[in-house]
C-alpha positions, 0 to 999 in steps of 0.5 A: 500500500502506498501513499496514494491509496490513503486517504487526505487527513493521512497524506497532509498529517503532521504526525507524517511530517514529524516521523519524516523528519526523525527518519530524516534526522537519522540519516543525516546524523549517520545513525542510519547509513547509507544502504542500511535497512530501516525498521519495519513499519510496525517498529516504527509505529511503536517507536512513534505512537503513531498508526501504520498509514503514517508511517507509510506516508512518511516513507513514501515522501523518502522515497520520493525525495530518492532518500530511501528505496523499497525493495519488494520482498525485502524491506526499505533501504537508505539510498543516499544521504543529505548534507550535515549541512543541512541542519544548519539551513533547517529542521529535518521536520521543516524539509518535509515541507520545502520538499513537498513544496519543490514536488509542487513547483516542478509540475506547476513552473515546468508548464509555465516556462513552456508557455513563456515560451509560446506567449512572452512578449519583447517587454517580458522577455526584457523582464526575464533578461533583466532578473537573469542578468541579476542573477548571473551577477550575484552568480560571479561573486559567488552570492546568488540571493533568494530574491534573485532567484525568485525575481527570474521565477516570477517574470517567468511566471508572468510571460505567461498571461495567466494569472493563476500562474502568478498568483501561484507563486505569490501564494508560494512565497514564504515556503519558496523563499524558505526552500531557497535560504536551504538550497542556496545556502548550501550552495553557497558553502560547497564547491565553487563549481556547485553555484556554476552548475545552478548559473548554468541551469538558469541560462538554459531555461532563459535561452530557450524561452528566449528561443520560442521553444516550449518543449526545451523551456519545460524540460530546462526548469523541469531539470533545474528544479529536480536538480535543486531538490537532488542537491538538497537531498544527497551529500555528493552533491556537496563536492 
């Protein structure tokens, strides 16, 4: 049984987020090393004082966030680790949050950078060159700020013509400026070549809306943002 099959007060718990965040908060520690297999769901709901579809909630998000992996027949199994780092930038309990948040904004900013594509104006595309241009500055001394960051999504967002898209990210913009206080604080604090990689992605996404192509625009911040999530997610990233 995965998460799907649960209903919503189970999937939007906060008793999922917490015990998401103690596994978490393991893994991170080295308490639980990479390739180790996690107790089983019924020690878990002991551990917790919590029911079993909780824990299946809060295993599925690892899984998603490629953390761990189930092996059918055998148990679930730590695939990677995060940074130590990570702790310095938020809870274990709060990146169950910023996770789901990032889970969100790949579908939803995927679609809106391919209709920026199809629709931007000369003026949105000035807008989009304008809040790149920023970005790409603070890229050169090694400082890129959440508001950059935010500044490019959201003229992205507004070549578009659809409100909703807009509006979205408004609605999104505490828990999306929290997600980029952790992924660009750890970038900040890892090899140089890691700030680099993210200047890189964003000149992708740019290029080809700047291009006319919906298909390439999509798939460009489609990537740069699973990436963002991997290099939360996984220690190897640092180096």
């Amino acid at each position: 049984m995965d998460a799907t099959h649960l209903n919503e007060e189970e999937q939007n718990s906060p008793l999922a987020d917490r015990v998401y965040g103690e596994v978490l908060s393991q893994i991170i520690s080295g308490v639980l090393e990479v390739g180790a297999k996690l107790p089983s769901e019924n020690d878990y709901c002991r551990m917790f004082s919590v029911s079993r579809p909780i824990v299946r909630v809060a295993l599925s998000r690892l899984c998603a966030d490629g953390i761990v992996e189930r092996k059918r027949g055998s148990g679930t199994y730590i695939k990677r680790r995060p940074s130590r780092r990570l702790s310095d930038f938020a809870s274990p309990g709060d990146l169950a949050v910023l996770l789901q948040c990032i889970e969100y904004r790949i579908e939803v900013e995927g679609i809106a950078a391919g209709l920026a594509a199809e629709r931007r104006s000369e003026r949105q595309l000035e807008d989009i060159r304008a809040a790149f241009d920023r970005l790409s500055t603070e890229a050169v001394s090694d400082f890129i700020t959440p508001a950059s960051d935010l500044a490019f999504h959201k003229a992205i967002a507004a070549a578009t013509g659809n409100l909703f898209f807009i509006d979205t990210l408004n609605m999104l913009h505490e828990p999306v400026v929290r997600l980029l206080n952790v992924s660009l604080g750890l970038t900040r604090t890892s090899n140089p070549q890691r700030i680099q990689q993210v200047c890189e992605e964003h000149t992708e996404i740019f290029e080809a809306i700047q291009a006319g192509d919906p298909v390439l625009a999509s798939a460009a911040m489609r990537m740069h943002l699973a990436r963002s999530r991997r290099r939360i997610t996984d220690h190897t990233q640092d180096s």
